[in-house]
N, C-alpha and C positions, 0 to 999 in steps of 0.2 A: 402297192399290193405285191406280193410275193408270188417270185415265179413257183411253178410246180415241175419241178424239172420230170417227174415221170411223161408229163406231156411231152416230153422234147425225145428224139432217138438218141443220144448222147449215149446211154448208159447205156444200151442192149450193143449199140454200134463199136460204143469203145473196147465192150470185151468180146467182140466178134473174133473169130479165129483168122478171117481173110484179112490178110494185110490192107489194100486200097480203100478200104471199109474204114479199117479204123485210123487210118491217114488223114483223112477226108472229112469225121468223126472230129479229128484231134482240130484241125483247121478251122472246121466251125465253133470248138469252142472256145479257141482262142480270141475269134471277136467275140462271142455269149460272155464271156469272164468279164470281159473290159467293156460291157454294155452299162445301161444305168440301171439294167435291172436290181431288183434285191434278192439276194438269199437268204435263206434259213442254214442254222446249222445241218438240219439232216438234208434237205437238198445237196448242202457239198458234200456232205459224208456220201453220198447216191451217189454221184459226181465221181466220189474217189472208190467207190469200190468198181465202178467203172477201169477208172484208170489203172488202179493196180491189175486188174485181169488183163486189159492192153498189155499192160508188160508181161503178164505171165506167157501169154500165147506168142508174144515176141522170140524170134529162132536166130540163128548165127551172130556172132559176135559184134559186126559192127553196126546192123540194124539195132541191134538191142544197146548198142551205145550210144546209136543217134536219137533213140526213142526217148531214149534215160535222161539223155539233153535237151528232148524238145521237151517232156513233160516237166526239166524244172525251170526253163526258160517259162511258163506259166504262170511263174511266181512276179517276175520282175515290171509285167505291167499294171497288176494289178494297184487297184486305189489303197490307200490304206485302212478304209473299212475292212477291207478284205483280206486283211495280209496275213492277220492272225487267225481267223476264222480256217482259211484254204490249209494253213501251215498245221491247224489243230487238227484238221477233218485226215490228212497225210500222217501225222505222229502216231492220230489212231487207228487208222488202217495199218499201217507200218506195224505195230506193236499189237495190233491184236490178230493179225496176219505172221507173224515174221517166225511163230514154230511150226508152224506147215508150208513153207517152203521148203522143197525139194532142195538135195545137194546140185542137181542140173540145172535149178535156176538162181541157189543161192549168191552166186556172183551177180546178176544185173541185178536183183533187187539191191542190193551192198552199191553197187556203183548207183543205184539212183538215190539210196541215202545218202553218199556221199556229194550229190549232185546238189543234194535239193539243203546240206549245209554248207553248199559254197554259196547257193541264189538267195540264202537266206542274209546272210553277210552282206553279201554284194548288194541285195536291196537296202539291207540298213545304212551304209557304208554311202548308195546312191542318194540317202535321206540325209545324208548327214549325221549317221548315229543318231539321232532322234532320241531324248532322254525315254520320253514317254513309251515308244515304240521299241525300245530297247530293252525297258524293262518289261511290259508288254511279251514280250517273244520269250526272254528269260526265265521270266515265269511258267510261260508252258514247256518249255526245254526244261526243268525243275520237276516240272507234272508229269511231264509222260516218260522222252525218251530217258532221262538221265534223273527220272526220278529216283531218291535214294530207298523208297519205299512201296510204292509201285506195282503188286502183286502179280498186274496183268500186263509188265515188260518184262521181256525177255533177257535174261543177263547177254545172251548174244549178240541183243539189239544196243545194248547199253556198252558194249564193248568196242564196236565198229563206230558208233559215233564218238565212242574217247577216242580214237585210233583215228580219225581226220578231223578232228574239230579242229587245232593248232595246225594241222596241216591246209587245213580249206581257207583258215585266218589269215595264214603265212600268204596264200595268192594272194587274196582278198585286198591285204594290204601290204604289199610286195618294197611299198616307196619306202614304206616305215617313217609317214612324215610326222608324226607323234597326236592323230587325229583318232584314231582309233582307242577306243576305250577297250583296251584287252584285259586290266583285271577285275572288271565290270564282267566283262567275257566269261572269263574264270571263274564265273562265282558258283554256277550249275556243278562244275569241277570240284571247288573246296565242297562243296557242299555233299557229294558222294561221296567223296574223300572220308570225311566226315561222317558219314551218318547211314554207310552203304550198309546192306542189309549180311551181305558177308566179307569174307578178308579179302578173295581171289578182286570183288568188284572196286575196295576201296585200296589198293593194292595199281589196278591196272588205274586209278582216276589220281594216284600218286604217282605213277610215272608220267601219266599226261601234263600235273604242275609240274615236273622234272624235265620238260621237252627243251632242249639247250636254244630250241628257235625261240620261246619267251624271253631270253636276256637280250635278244636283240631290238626288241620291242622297251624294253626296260632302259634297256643303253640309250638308247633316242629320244626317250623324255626329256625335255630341256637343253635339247641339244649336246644330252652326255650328262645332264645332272643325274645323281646319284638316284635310285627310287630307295623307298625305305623298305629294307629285308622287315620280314615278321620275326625270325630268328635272330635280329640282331640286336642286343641289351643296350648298346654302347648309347650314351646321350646323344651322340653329333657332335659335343662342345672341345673345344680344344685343348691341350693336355697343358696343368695349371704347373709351369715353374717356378714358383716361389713370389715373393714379392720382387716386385723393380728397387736396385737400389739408388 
């Protein structure tokens, strides 16, 4: 049976303005996450408009960088029933929140999207890329944030996440042992690229497939084999000099 999270203080706690309140708040519900209870999608959507007000009311720069940390560490223990549920109830607070942010708070929320596409990585990454889980997540990175159609994202939201996706990847997979499926990755990308609803959005998701850190991830395949260009005609075959005499 399904918790009712209204029963629970979580949400009035987490957007409380007093700091020790919503500390306190955040601590318990990082064992409630990792419980065997069950959610509902609107329970976590509750959940997250909770936690977004936590960080609104959050003040001075490094609180609000440790807060940004602890709510995407969040992500990382959860089951994976849960992975994608938490990660959709977050895209859409994020995007139906993200044009009434103030200019004085628009930097922490920026840095917790930026947080919450490294812990996204890092979980898939701690799965082992997971075919299923992979695509799973890609498809709602398609839906919401980096949708190419999307009425109720904000081109601003959809701007900051091109602008650390290959940067949050680059951590993510730092060894470049050839384990990461990065033009899997890319595909939310070509897919903007492609089909973004104006020039400025498909424009900035073209310089995102232009980031010089992907050749480094391309070089490492097969330990230096060639990947196949899209742009490139040539067969691969070798140049034919005539008959042997």
């Amino acid at each position: 049976m399904a918790t009712d999270v209204q029963q629970t203080p979580f949400v009035k706690q987490l957007a409380s303005s007093d700091r020790p309140t919503r500390e306190k708040a955040l601590d318990s519900l990082r064992t409630y996450l990792t419980s065997s209870r069950t959610f509902t999608d609107l329970e976590i959507l509750k959940l997250w408009k909770g936690l977004f007000f936590c960080m609104w009311h959050s003040d001075r720069p490094i609180p609000q960088q440790r807060l940004a940390l602890a709510l995407s560490q969040l992500l990382l223990p959860l089951p994976i029933s849960l992975f994608i549920p938490f990660l959709r109830a977050f895209w859409t607070t994020m995007s139906r929140e993200w044009t009434s942010i103030d200019a004085l708070r628009m930097d922490k929320f920026m840095r917790l999207v930026r947080y919450y596409v490294d812990a996204a990585f890092t979980y898939l990454s701690n799965h082992s890329w997971d075919v299923d889980l992979l695509e799973a997540y890609l498809d709602l990175v398609e839906a919401i944030p980096l949708s190419p159609t999307n009425l109720k994202v904000g081109d601003g939201l959809r701007y900051h996440v091109l602008d650390v996706w290959v940067e949050e990847l680059s951590q993510v997979d730092a060894k470049r042992e050839g384990q990461c499926p990065v033009e899997e990755l890319m595909r939310p990308v070509r897919a903007l690229e492609r089909n973004g609803r104006t020039k400025m959005v498909r424009e900035r998701a073209r310089d995102c497939l232009a980031d010089d850190r992907l050749k480094d991830w391309r070089n490492s395949v097969g330990q230096g084999d060639a990947v196949d260009d899209p742009n490139d005609d040539s067969e691969g075959e070798d140049e034919w000099d005539g008959l042997d005499e």
